[in-house]
LOROMI-515116 format. One record per residue: residue number from 1; residue in one letter; x, y, z of N, C-alpha, C, CB in turn. Coordinates in Angstrom, 3 decimals, decimal comma, always signed. Glycine has a CB too. Example, Ala and Ser with C-alpha at 12.3 -4.5 7.8 and 13.67 -1.06 7.14 Angstrom:
BEGIN
   n res     n.xx     n.yy     n.zz    ca.xx    ca.yy    ca.zz     c.xx     c.yy     c.zz    cb.xx    cb.yy    cb.zz
   1   A  +13,190   -5,690   +7,800  +12,300   -4,500   +7,800  +13,200   -3,300   +7,800  +11,308   -4,473   +9,046
   2   S  +12,850   -2,250   +7,080  +13,670   -1,060   +7,140  +12,900   +0,030   +7,870  +14,084   -0,598   +5,725
//
This chain:
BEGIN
   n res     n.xx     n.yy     n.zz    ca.xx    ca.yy    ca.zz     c.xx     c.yy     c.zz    cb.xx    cb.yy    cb.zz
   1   X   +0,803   -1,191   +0,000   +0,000   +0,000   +0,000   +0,847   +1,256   +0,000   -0,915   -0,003   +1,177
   2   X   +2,081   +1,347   +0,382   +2,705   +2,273   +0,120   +3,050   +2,837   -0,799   +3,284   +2,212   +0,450
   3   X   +3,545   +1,723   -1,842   +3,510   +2,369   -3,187   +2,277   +2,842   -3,977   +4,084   +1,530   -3,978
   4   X   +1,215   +2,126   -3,785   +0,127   +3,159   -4,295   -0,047   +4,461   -3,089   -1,510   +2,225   -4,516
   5   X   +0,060   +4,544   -1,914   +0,165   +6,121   -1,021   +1,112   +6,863   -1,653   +0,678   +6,086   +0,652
   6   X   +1,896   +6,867   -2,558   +2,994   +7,519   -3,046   +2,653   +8,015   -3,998   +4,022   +6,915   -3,255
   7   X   +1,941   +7,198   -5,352   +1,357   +7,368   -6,328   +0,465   +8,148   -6,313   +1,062   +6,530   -6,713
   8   X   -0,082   +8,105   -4,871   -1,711   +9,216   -5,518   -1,182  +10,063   -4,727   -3,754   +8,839   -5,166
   9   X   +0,008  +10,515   -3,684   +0,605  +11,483   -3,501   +0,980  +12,450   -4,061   +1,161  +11,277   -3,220
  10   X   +1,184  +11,931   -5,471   +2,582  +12,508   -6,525   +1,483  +12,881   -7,918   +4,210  +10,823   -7,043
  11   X   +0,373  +12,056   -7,761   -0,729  +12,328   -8,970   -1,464  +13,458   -8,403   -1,843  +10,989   -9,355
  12   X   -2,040  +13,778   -6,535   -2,667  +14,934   -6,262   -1,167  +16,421   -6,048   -3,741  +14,469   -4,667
  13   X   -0,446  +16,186   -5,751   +0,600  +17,208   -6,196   +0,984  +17,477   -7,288   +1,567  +17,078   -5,795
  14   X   +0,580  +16,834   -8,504   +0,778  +17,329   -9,773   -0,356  +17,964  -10,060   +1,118  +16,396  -10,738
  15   X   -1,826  +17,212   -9,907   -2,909  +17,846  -10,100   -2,840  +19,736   -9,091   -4,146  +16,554   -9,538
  16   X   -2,859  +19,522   -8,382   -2,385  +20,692   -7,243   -1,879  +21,877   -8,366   -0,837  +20,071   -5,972
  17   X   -1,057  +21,537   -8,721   +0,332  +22,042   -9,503   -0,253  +22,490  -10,677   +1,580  +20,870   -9,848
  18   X   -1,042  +21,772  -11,662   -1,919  +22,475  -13,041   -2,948  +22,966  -12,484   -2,482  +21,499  -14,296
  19   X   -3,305  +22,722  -11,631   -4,651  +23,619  -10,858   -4,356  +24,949  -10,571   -5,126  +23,051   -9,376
  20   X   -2,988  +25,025   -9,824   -2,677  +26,126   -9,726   -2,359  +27,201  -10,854   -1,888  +25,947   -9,052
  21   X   -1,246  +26,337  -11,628   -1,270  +27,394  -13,009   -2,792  +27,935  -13,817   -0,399  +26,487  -14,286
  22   X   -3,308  +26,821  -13,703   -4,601  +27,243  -14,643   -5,343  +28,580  -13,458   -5,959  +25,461  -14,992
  23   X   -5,152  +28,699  -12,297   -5,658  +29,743  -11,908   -4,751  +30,840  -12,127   -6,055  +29,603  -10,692
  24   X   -3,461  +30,445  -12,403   -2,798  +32,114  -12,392   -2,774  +32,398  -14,162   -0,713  +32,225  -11,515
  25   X   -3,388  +31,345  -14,699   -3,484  +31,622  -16,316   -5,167  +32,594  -16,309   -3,545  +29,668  -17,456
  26   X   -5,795  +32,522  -15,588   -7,081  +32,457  -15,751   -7,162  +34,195  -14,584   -7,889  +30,599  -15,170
  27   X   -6,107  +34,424  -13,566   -5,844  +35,420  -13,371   -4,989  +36,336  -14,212   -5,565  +35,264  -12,449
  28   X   -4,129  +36,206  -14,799   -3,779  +36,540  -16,188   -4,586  +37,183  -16,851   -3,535  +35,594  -16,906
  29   X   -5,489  +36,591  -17,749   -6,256  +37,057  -18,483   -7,146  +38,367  -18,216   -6,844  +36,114  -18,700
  30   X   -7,422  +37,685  -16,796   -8,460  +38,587  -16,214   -7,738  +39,866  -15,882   -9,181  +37,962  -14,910
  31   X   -6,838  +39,930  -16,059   -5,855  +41,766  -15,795   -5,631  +42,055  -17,403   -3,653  +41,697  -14,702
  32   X   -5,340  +41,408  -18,351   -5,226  +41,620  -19,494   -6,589  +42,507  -19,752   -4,985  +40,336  -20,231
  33   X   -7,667  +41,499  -19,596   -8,635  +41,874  -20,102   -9,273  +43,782  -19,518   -9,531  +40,537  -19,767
  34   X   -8,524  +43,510  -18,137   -9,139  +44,738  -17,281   -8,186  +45,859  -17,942   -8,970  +44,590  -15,353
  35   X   -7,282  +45,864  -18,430   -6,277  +46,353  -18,676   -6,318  +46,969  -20,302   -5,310  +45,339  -18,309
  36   X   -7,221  +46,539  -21,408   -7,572  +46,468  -22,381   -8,636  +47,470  -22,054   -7,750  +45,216  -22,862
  37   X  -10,020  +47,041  -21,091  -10,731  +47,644  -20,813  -10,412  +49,477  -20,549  -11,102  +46,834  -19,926
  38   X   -9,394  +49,590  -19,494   -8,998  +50,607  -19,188   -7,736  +51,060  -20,148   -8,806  +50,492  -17,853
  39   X   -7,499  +50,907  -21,215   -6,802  +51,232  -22,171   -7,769  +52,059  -23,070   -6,173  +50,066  -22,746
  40   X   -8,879  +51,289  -23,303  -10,256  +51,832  -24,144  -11,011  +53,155  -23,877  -11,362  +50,841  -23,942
  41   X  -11,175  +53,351  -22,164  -11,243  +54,143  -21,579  -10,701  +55,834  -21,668  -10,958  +53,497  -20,881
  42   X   -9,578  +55,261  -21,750   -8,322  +56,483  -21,724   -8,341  +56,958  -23,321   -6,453  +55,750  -21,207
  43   X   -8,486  +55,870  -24,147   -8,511  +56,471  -25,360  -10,113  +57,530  -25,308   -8,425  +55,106  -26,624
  44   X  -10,709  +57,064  -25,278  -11,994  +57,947  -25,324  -12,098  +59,046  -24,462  -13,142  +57,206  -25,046
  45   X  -11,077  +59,086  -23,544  -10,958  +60,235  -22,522  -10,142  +61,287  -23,551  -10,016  +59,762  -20,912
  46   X   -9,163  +60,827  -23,938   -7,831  +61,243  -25,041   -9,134  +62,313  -26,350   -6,741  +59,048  -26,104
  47   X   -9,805  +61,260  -26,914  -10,656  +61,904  -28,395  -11,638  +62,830  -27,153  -11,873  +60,305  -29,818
  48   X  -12,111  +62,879  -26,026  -13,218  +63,905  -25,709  -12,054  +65,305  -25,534  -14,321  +63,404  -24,024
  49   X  -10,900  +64,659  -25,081  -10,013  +66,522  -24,506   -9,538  +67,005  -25,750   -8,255  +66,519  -23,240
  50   X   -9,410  +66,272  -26,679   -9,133  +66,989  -28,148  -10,538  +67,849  -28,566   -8,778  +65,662  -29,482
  51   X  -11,971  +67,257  -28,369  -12,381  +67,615  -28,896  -12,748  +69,192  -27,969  -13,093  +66,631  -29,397
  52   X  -12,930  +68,796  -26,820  -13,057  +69,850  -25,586  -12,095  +71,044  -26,061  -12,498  +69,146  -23,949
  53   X  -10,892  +70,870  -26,842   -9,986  +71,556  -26,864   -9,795  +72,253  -28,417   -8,963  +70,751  -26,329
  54   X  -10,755  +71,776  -29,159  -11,304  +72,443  -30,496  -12,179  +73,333  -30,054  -12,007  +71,517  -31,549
  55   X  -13,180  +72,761  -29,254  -14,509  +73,865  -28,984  -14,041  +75,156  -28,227  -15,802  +73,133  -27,938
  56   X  -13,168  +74,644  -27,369  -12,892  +76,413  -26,396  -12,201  +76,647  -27,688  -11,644  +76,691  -24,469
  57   X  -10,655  +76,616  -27,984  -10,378  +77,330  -28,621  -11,860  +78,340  -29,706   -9,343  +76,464  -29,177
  58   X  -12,767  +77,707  -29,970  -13,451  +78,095  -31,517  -14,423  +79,344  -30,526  -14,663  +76,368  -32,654
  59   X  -14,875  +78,660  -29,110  -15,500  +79,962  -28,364  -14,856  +80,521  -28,171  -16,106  +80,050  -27,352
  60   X  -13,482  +80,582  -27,618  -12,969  +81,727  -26,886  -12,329  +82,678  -27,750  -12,042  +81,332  -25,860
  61   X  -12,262  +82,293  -29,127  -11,793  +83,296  -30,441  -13,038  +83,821  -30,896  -10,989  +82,505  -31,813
  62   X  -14,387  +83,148  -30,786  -15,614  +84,728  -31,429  -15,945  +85,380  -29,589  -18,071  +83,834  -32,627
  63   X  -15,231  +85,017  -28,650  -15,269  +85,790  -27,551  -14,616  +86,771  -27,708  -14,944  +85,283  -26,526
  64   X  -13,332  +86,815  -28,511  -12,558  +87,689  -28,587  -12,907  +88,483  -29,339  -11,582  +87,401  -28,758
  65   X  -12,983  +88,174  -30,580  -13,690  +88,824  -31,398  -15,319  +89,663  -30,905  -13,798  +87,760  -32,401
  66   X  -15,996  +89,272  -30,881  -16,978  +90,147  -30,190  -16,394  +91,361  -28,978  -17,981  +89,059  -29,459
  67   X  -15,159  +91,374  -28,392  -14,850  +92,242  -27,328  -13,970  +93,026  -28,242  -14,201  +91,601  -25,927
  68   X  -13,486  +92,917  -29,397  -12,651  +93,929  -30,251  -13,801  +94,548  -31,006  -11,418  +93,228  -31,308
  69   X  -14,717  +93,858  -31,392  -15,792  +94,353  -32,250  -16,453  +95,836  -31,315  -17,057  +92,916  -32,504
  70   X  -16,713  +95,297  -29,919  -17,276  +96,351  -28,957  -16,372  +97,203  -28,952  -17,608  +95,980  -27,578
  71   X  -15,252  +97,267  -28,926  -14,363  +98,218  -28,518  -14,054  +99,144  -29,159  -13,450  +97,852  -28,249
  72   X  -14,384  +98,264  -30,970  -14,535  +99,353  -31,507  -15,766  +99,964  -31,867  -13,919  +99,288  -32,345
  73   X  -16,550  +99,753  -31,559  -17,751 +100,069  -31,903  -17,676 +101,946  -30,797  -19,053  +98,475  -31,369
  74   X  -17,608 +101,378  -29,225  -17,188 +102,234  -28,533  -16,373 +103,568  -28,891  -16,674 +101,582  -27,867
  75   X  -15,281 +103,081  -29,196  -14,680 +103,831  -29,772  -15,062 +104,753  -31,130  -13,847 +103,153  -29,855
  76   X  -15,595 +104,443  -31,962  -16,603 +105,190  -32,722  -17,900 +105,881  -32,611  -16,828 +104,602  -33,372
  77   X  -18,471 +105,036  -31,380  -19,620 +106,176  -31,174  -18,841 +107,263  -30,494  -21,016 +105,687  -30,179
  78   X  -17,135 +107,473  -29,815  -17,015 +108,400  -29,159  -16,166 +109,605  -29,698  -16,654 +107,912  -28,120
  79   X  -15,857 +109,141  -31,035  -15,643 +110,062  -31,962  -14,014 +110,027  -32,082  -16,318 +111,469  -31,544
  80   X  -13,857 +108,719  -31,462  -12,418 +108,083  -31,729  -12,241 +108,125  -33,436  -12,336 +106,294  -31,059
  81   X  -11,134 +108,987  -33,682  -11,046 +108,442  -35,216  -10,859 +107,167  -35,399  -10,015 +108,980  -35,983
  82   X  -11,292 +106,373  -36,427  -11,127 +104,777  -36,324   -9,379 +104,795  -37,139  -12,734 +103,677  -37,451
  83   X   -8,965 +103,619  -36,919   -7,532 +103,462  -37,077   -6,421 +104,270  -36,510   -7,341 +103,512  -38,248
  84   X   -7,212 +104,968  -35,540   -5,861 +106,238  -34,161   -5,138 +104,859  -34,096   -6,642 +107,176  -31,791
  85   X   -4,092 +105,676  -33,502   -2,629 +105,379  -32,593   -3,740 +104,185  -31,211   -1,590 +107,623  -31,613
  86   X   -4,086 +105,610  -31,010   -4,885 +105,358  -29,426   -6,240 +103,968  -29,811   -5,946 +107,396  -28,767
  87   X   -6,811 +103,807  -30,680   -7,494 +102,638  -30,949   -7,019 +101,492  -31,491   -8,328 +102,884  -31,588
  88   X   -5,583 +101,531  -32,159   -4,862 +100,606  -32,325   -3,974 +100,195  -31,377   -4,381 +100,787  -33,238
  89   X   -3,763 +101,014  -30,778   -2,985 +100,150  -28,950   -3,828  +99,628  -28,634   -2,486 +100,983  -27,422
  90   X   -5,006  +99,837  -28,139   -5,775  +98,925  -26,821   -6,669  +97,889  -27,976   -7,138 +100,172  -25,437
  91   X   -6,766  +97,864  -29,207   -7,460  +96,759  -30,032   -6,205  +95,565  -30,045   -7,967  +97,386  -31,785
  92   X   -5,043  +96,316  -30,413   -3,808  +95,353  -30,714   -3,663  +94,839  -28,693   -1,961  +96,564  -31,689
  93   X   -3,466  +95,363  -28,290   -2,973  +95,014  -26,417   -4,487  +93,966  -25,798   -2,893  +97,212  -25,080
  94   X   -5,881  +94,272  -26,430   -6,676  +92,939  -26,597   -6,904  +92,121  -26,826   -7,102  +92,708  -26,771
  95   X   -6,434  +91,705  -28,113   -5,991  +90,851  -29,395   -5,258  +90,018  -28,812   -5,223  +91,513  -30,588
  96   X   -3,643  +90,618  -28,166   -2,526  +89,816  -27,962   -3,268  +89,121  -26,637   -0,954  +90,686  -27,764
  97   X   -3,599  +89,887  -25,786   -4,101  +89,153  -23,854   -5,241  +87,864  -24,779   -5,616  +90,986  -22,146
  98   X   -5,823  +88,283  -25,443   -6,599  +86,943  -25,635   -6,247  +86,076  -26,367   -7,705  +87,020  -26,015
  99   X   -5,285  +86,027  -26,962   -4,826  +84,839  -28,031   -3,534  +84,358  -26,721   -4,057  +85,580  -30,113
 100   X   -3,063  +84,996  -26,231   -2,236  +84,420  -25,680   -3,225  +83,085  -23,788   -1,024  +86,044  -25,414
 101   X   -4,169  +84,046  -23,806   -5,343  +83,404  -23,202   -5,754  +82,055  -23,794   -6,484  +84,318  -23,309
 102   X   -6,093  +82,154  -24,465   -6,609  +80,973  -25,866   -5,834  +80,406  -26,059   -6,989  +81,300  -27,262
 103   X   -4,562  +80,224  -26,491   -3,305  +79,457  -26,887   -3,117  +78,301  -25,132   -1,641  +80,975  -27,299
 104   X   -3,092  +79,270  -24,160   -2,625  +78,616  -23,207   -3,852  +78,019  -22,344   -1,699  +79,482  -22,502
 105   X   -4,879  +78,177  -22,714   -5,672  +77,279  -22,379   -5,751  +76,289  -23,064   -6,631  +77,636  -22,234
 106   X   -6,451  +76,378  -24,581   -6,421  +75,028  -25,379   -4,998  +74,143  -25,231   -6,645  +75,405  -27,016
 107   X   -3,579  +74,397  -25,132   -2,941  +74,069  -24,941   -2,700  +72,735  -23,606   -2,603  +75,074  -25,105
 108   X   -3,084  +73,272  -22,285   -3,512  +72,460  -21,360   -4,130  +71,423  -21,357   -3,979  +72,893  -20,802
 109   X   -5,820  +71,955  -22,211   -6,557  +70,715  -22,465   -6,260  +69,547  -23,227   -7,515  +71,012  -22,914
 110   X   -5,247  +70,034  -24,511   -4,431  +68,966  -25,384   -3,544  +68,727  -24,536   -3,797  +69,344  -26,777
 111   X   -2,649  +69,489  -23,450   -1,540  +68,071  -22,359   -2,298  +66,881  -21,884   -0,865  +68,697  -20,603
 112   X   -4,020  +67,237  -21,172   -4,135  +66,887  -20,777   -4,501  +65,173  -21,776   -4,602  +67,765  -20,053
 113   X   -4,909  +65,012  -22,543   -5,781  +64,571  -23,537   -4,780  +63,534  -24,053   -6,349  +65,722  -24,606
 114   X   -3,435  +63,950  -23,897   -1,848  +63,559  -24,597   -1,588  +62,696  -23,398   -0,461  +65,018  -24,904
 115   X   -1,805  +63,197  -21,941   -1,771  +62,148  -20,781   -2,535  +61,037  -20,891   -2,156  +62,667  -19,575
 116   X   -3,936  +61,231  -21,459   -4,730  +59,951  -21,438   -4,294  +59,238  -22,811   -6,449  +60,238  -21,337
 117   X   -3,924  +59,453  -23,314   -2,960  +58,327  -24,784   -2,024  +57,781  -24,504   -2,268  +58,940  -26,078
 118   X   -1,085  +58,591  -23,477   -0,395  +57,644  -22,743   -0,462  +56,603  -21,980   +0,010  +58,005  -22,282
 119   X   -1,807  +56,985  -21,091   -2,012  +56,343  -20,147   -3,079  +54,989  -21,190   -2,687  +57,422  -18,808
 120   X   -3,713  +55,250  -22,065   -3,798  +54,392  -22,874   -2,647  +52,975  -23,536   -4,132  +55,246  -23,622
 121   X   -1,635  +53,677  -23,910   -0,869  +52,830  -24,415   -0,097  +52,240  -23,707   -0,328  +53,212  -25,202
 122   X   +0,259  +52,737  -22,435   +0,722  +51,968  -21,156   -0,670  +50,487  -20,764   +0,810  +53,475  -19,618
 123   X   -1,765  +50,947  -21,040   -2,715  +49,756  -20,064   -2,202  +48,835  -21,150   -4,810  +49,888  -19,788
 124   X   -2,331  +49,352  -22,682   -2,273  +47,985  -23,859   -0,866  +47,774  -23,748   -2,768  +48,291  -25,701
 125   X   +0,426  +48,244  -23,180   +1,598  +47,218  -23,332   +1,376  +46,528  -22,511   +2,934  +47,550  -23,258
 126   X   +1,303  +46,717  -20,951   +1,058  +45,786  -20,006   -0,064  +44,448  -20,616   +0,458  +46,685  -18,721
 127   X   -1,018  +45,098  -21,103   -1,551  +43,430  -21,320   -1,564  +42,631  -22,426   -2,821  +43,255  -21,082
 128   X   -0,391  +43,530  -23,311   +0,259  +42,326  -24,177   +1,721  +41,799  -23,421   +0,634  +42,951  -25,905
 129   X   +1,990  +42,298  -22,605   +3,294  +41,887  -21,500   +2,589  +40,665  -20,755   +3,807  +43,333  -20,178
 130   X   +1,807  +40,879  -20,292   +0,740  +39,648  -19,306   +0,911  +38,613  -20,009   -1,057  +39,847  -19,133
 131   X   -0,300  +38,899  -21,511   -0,411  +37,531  -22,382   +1,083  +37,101  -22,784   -1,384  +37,770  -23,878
 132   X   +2,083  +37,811  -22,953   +3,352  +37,330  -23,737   +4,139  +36,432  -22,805   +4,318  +38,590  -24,243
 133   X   +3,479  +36,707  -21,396   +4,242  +35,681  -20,210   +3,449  +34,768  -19,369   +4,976  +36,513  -19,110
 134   X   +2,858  +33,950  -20,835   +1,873  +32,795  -20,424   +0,699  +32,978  -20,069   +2,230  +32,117  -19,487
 135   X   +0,034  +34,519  -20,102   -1,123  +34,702  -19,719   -2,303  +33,746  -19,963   -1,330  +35,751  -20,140
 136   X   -1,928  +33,504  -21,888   -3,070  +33,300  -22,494   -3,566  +33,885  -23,347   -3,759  +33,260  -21,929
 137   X   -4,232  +33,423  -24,036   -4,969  +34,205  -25,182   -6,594  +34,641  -25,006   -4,881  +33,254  -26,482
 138   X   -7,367  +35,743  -24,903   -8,697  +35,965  -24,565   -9,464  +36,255  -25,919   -8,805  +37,136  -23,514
//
């Protein structure tokens, strides 16, 4: 009887043994898969701050525009000659504060947008790194 106590010793420690892998294959996957998931995520986070970052720019330039338009408008009902010295400083010194406004905002929203593509293409190496080290295939 010993030699069969040995045998089914050595047959439930092997079984043990693929049991176990098949759970860390089957945990594997399951981070791949989460990992894919949240790769997908980030991309769609990535296409909304681009697009977030078309729209201000496109408002905050007829914002601008409408506040040069007033200014000059102002300036003409007040008998500002149009094209002065004095109406071309503060149209030009408006112009520049808001484009430089505009530039550095839309700018932000595209860092930010450039972070989630990263953070995209980081989830998809990791879970082709997973599957490439026996994960599995899903």
């Amino acid at each position: 009887m010993t030699g069969l106590g040995g045998i089914t010793g050595i047959l439930t420690t092997g079984l043990s043994m693929m049991g176990a892998a098949e759970e860390r294959k089957r945990q594997a996957e399951a981070q791949a898969k989460a990992d894919i998931f949240q790769s997908y995520n980030e991309q769609i986070l990535a296409q909304e701050g681009y697009v977030k970052g078309f729209q201000t720019n496109t408002a905050m330039t007829q914002h601008l525009m409408n506040v040069v338009n007033n200014i000059k408008a102002v300036q003409g009902s007040s008998g500002t000659e149009p094209g002065s010295p004095t109406e071309q400083s503060i149209v030009n010194r408006t112009e520049g504060l808001g484009w430089q406004d505009t530039a550095r905002t839309v700018e932000n929203i595209n860092l930010e947008a450039k972070q989630h593509e990263a953070a995209a293409a980081f989830y998809k190496q990791s879970a082709q790194d997973i599957l490439s080290q026996g994960g599995g295939i899903f």
